[in-house]
C-alpha positions in Angstrom: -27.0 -103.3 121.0 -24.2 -104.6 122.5 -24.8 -108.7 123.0 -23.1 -110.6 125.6 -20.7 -113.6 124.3 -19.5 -116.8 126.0 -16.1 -117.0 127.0 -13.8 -119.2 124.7 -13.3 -123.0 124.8 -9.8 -123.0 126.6 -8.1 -121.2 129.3 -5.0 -119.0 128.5 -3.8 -118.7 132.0 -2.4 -115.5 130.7 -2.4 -112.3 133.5 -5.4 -109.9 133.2 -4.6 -106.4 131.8 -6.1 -102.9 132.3 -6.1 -100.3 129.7 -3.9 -97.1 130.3 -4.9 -94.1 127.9 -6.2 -94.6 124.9 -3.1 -93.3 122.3 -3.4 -95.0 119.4 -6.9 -96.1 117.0 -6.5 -98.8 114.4 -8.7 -99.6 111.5 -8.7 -102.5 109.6 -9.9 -101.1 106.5 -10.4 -104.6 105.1 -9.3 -108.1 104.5 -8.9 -107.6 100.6 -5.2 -107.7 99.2 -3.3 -108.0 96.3 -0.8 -110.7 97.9 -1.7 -113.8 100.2 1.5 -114.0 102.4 2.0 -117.6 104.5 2.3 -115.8 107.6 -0.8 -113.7 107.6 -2.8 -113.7 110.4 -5.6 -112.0 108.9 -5.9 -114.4 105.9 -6.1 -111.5 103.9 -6.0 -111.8 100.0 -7.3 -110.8 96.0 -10.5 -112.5 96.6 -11.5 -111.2 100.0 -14.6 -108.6 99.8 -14.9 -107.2 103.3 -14.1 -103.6 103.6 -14.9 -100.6 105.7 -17.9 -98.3 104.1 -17.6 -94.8 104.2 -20.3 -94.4 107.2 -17.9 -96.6 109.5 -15.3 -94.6 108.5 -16.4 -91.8 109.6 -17.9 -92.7 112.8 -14.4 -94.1 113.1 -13.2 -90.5 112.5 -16.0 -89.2 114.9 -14.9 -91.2 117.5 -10.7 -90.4 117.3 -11.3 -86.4 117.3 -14.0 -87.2 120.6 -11.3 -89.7 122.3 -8.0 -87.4 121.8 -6.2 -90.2 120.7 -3.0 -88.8 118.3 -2.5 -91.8 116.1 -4.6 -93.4 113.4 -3.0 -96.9 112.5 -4.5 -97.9 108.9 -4.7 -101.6 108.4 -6.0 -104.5 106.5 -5.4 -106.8 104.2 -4.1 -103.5 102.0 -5.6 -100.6 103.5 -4.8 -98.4 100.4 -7.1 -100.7 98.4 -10.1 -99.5 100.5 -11.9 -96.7 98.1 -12.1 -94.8 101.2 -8.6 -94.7 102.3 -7.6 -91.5 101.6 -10.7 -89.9 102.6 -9.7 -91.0 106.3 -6.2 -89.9 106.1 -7.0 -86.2 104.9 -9.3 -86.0 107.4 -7.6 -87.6 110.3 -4.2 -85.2 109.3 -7.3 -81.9 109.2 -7.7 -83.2 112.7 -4.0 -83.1 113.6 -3.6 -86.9 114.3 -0.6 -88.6 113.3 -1.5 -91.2 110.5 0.6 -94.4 109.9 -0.3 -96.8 107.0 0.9 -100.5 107.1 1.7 -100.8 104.0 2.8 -103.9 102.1 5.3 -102.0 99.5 4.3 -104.0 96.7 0.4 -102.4 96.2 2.2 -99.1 95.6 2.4 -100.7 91.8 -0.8 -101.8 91.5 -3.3 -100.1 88.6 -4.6 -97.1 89.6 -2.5 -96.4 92.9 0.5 -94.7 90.7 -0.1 -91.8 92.3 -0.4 -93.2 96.3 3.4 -92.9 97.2 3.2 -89.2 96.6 -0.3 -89.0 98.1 1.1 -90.3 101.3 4.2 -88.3 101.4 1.6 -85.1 100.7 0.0 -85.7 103.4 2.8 -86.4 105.9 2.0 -89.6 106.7 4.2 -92.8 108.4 4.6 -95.5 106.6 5.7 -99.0 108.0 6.0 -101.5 105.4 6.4 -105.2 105.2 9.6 -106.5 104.2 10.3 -110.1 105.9 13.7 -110.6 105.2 16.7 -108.4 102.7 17.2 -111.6 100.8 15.5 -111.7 97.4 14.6 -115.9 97.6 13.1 -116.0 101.5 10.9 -112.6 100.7 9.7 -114.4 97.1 8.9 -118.1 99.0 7.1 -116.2 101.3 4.9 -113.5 99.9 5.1 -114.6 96.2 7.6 -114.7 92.9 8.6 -111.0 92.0 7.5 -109.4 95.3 11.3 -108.7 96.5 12.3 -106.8 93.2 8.9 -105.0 93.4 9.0 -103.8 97.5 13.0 -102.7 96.4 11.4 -100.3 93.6 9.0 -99.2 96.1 11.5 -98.0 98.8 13.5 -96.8 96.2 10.8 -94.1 95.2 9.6 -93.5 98.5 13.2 -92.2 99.5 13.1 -90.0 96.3 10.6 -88.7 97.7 11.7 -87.8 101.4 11.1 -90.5 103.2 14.0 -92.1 105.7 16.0 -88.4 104.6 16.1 -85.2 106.4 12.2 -85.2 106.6 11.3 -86.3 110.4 8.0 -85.9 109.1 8.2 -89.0 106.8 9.1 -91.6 108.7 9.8 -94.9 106.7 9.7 -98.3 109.3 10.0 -101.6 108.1 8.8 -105.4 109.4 10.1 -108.8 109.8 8.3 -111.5 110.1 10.3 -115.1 110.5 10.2 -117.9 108.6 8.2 -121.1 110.3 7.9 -121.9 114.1 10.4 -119.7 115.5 10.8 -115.9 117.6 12.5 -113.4 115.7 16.3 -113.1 116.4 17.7 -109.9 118.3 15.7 -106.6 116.6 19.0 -104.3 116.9 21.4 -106.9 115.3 18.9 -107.5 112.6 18.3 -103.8 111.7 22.2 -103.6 111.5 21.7 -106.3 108.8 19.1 -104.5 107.3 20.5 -101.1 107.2 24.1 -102.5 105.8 22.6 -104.9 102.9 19.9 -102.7 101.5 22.3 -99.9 101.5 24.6 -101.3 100.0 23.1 -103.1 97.9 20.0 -100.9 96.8 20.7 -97.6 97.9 17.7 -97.7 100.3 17.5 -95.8 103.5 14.7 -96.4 106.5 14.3 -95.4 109.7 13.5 -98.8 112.1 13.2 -101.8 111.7 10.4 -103.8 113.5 10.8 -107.5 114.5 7.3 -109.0 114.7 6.4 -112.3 116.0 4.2 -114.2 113.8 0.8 -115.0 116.0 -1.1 -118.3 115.5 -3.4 -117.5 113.8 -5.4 -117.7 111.2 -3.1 -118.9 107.8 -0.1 -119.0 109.7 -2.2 -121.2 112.3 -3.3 -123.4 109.6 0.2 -124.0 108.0 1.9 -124.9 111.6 -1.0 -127.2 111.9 -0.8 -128.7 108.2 3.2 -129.0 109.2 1.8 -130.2 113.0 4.2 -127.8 114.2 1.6 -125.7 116.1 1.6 -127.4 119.6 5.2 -126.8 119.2 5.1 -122.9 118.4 2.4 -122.5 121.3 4.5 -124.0 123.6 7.5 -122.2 122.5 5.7 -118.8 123.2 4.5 -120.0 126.6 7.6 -121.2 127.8 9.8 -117.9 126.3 6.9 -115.7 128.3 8.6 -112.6 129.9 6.8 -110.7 132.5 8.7 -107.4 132.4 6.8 -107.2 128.7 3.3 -106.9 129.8 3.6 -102.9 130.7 4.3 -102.3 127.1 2.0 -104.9 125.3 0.1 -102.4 122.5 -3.6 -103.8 123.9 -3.3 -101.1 126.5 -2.9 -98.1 124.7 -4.5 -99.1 121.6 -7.9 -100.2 120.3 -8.9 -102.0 116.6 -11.7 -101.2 115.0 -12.9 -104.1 112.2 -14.1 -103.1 109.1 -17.2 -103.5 110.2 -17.1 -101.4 113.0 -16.9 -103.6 116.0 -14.6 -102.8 118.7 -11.7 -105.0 119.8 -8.7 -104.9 121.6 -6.3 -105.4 119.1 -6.2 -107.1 115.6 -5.2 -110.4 117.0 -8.4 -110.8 118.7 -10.6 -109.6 115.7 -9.2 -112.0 113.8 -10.3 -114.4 116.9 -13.6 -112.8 116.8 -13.1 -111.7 120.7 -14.5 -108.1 120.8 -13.9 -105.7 123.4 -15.5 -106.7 127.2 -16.7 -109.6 125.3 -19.5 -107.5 123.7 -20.4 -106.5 120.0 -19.8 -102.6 120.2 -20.2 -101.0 117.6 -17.8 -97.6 116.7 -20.8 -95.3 117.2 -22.0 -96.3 120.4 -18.0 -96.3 122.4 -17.2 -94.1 124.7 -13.7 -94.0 126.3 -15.5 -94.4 129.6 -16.6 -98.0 128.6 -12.7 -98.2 127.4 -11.3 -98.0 131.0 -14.5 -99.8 132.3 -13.2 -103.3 130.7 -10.6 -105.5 131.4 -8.7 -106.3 128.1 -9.3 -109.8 126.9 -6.7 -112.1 126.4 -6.4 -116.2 125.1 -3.5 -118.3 124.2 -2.2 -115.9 121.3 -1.3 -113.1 124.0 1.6 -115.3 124.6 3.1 -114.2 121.3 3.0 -110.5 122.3 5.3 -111.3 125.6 7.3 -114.0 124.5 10.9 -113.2 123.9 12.1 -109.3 123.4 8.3 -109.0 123.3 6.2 -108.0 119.9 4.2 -105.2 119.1 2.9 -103.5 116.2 5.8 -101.7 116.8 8.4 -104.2 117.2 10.0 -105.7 120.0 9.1 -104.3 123.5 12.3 -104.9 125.1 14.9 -105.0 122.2 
């Protein structure tokens, strides 16, 4: 049953958007992970329990070969920890769609998962993985002691085994997130950065890199508020707001499915609890016809997808 909800407390003033075709499906898989990163918008962490069960996973599946979307984005907290990860990618690559798995480098060491970087490389699938910064101290103060040196072992064997090389088919992308109440510098200058020090340094290879914005919300919210930087931030997004962004905002091709099954918009605004149309739909009962029926929400936060060269789950929209 789908249940009507009230509108939230404040105005965003931000421009109402339609949906163009649906392209792209992502799934958060769940908020449990094994790090607890100061940006996270999802609050995501060891001792979270929520997690997609293997009948939402496959209405999930259900729904993506009935909507002719072509991508399944996997997300969480750490999709791969989800027992039914890998489940959902063999059967969304039987179905010919293009699987990507955000992936935060580090859980490709975990016990048990020795085995995933080949799994994913099997089975042809993109990864784009979280590295905030090339510099060993900024990466440790912000996802944890020991995560740098850990993420550099991880490229390292994901390159021996194809990805980044002459194998279009494994595709290796990775993101940066700044540091406090700022908008990400220029993504093509900071690949170049990148590219040069983990090259030279490491011997890693990628494809793109992805500058992300860090959305209020969430841990990240609650740190700029601890700091009483987040009027500032919100401000900073509203005034660096750049029309010719919203024809490439990810909301209108793109759909997130919570691990629970409820339909949303995009992460941000499951994380907000703001559901598509404003009503609890489950998976199983969406159609795409209900998809172009409803206007896409939006709130203050949508400000951080146009503000700037524009963020997106994949990067900037006008680098």
């Amino acid at each position: 049953m789908n249940a009507p909800l009230s509108p939230p407390p404040t105005a965003s003033h931000f421009p109402s958007l339609q949906r163009t075709e649906l392209d792209t499906v992502q799934a958060n898989l769940g908020y449990r992970c094994n790090q607890a990163c100061r940006h996270c918008h999802v609050d995501a962490g060891p001792a979270r329990t929520e997690a997609m069960d293997l009948e939402t996973v496959n209405c999930v599946l259900q729904f993506l070969a009935e909507s002719g979307a072509t991508t399944l984005d996997l997300t969480g907290g750490a999709p791969e920890l989800n027992p039914h990860f890998r489940h959902m990618v063999i059967k969304a690559r039987e179905l010919g769609v293009h699987v990507i798995d955000r992936c935060n480098l580090t859980v490709l060491e975990e016990p048990g998962l020795e085995d995933l970087a080949a799994f994913l490389a099997d089975w042809e699938v993109e990864i784009i993985a979280s590295l905030p910064c090339y510099l060993e101290d900024n990466v440790d103060r912000q996802r944890g002691r020991g995560v740098f040196q850990t993420s550099i072992r991880a490229l390292r064997r994901l390159n021996e085994l194809g990805y980044a090389g002459m194998n279009d088919n494994l595709p290796l992308n990775l993101v940066y997130n700044p540091q406090g109440a700022r908008l990400p510098p220029s993504q093509p200058e900071l690949e170049a950065a990148y590219r040069d020090h983990l090259q030279r340094h490491f011997g890693i290879q990628f494809n793109r890199l992805y500058a992300l914005a860090n959305m209020p919300i969430q841990r990240f919210a609650a740190d700029l508020s601890k700091r009483s930087e987040l009027d500032r931030y919100m401000q900073l997004l509203r005034e660096s707001y750049r029309e010719e962004n919203l024809p490439a905002v990810m909301c209108r091709s793109l759909i997130s499915i919570g691990w629970d099954g409820t339909v949303y918009d995009c992460d941000f605004n499951q994380m907000l609890e703001l559901p598509l149309g404003r009503r609890r739909t489950h998976v199983r009962n969406l159609t795409t016809a209900a998809l172009q029926r409803d206007t896409i929400v939006t709130a203050g936060h949508c400000f951080g997808c146009t503000a700037g060269s524009g963020s997106s789950c994949g990067g900037a929209l006008n680098p």
